[in-house]
C-alpha positions in Angstrom: -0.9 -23.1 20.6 2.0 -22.0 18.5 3.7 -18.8 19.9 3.8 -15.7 18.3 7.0 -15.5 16.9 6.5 -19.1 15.2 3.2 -18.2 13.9 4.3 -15.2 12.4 7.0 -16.9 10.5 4.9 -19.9 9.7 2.8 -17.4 7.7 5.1 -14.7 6.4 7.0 -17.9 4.7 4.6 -19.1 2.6 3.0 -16.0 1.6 3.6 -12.9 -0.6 1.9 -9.4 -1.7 1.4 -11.1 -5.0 0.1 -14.4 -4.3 -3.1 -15.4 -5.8 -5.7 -15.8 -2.5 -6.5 -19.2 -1.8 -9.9 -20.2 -1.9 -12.1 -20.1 1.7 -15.4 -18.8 2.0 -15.2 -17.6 6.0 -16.2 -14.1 6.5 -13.2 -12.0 7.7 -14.8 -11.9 11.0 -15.0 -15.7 11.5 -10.9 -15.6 10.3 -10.2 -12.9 12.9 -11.7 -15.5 15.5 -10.1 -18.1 14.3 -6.6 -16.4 14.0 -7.4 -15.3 18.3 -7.6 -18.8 18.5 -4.2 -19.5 16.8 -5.2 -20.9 13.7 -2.5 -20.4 11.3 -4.4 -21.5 8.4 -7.2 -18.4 9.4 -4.1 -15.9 9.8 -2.8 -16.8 6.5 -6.1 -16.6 4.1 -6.3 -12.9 6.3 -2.8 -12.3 4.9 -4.2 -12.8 1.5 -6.8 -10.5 2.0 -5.5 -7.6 3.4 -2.0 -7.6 1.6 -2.8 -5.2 -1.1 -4.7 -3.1 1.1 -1.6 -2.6 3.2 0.5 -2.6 0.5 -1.0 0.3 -1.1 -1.5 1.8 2.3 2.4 1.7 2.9 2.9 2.6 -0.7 1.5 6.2 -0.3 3.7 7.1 2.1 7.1 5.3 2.2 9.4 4.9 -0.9 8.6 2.0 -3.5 11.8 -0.5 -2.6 10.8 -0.2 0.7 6.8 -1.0 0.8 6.6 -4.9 0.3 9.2 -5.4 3.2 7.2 -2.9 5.6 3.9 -5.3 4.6 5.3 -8.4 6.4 6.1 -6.0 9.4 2.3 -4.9 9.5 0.7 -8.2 9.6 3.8 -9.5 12.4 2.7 -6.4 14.7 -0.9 -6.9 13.9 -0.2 -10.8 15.0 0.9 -9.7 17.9 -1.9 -7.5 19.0 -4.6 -9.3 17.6 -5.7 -10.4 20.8 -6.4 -6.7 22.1 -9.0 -6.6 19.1 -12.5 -6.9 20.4 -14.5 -5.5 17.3 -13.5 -8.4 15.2 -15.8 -6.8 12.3 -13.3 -3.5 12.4 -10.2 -5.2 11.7 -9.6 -3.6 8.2 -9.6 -0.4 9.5 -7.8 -1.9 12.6 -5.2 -2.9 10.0 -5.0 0.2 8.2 -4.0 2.5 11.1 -1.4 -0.3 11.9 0.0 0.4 8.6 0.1 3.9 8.5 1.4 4.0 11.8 4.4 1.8 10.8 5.0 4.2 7.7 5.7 6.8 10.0 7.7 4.2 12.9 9.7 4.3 9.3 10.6 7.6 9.1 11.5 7.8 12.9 14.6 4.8 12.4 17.9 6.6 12.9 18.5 4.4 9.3 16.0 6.5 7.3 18.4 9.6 7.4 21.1 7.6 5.9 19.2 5.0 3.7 15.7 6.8 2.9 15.3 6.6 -1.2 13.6 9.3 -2.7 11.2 8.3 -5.5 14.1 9.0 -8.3 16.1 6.4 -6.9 13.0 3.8 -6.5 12.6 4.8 -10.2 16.5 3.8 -11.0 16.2 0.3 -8.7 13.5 -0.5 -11.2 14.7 0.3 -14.2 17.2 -2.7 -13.8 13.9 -5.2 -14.0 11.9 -3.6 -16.1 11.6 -1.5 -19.5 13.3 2.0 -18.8 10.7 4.4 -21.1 7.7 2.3 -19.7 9.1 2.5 -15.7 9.9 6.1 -16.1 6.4 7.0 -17.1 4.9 5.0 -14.2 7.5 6.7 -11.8 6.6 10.2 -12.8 2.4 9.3 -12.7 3.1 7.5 -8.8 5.4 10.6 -8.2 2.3 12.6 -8.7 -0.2 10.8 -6.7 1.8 11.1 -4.1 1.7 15.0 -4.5 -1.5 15.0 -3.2 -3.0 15.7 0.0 -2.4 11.7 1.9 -6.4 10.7 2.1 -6.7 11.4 -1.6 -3.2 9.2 -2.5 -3.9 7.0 -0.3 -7.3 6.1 -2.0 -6.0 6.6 -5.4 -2.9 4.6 -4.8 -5.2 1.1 -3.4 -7.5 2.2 -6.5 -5.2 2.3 -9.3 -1.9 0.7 -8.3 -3.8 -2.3 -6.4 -6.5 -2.6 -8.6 -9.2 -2.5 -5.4 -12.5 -1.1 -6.5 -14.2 1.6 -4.4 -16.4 -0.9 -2.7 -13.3 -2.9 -2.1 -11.4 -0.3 -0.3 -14.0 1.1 1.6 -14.8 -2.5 3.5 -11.3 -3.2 3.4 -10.2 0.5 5.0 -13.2 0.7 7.3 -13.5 4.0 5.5 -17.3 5.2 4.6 -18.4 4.6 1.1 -19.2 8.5 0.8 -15.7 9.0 1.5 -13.7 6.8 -0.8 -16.1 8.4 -3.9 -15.1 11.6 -2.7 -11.0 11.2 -2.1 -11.1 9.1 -5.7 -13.2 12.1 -7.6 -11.6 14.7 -6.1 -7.8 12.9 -6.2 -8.7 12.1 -9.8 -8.9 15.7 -10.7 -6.1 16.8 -9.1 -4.1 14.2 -10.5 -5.2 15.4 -14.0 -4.2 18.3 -13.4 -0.9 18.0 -12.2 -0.1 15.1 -15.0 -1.3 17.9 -17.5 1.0 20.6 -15.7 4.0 17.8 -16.0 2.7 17.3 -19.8 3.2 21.3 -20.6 6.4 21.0 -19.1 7.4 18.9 -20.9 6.1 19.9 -23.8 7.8 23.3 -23.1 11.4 22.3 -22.9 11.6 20.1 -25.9 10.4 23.3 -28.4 13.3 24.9 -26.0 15.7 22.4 -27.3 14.5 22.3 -30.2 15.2 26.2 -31.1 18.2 25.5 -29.7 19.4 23.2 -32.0 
């Protein structure tokens, strides 16, 4: 049996947050099993799985730049005390907590005070890759989801940043059905709401500037 260390590297180097999942039919409880057992393979198509899930879980509460790094983090930790899981069927929501427990290990790093990037300057890092008009807009809108109260940006962010449907995030959160439909109705409204405040705004100071001139 590989040890932990190698078995974490074995399958943080061959897979990404982006990767397209490899095909295998086992039901996550049969890959938790396997992956107690030390099956690489089993660890791997669970990293494929769950990626997005932490991703976006990371996503709503530490700065862009910084989420894809904290993923690989998540699954090494979760490596490492996947043994102590005996409720194989409860390891999305066994995940989760992981990862919103290391989002706020984040925060607690003496390096945070000095390095911690507030959204703006996630916004400017992307603007070197990417269209600046188009990146802007997409800052401001995860800006605002991330305004909200955390269980409704946290839904809305694995909704409509990670594509996950509400069925998808429910099994995958170990959150209730009734409870995703409720954060993603009542985050939806808010988020309306504040992207329509932003829009008056907006709206607001450019017949400013425009008397101006």
């Amino acid at each position: 049996m590989a040890s932990g260390l190698d078995f974490g590297d074995a399958i943080l180097d061959s897979s990404t947050v982006n990767e397209t999942p490899a095909v295998r039919h086992d039901s996550d409880t049969d890959l938790v099993k396997d992956s107690q057992a030390g099956n690489c393979d089993a660890f791997g198509q669970l990293y494929q799985r769950y990626a997005r899930m932490v991703h976006g879980v990371l996503l709503a509460r530490v700065p862009l730049i910084e989420a894809e790094d904290l993923v690989h983090e998540v699954f090494l930790r979760a490596l490492h005390r996947l043994h102590g899981l005996r409720d194989t069927s409860r390891f999305g929501g066994w995940l989760a907590a992981i990862a919103r427990n290391m989002a706020k290990d984040y925060y607690r790093q003496p390096r945070v005070q000095i390095e911690c990037y507030d959204d703006a300057a996630a916004a400017r890092a992307s603007a070197v890759r990417a269209d600046e008009g188009d990146t802007r807009e997409a800052q401001e809108i995860l800006e605002s989801v991330r305004s909200l109260p955390e269980a409704y940006r946290e839904t809305l962010i694995l909704r409509l940043v990670e594509g996950l449907t509400g069925p998808e995030i429910a099994a995958k959160t170990g959150l209730s059905h009734g409870s995703v439909r409720v954060n993603l109705n009542r985050g939806m409204q808010q988020l309306r709401e504040k992207l329509g405040q932003r829009g008056s705004a907006a709206s607001s100071k450019k017949q400013e500037h425009g008397s101006i001139g």
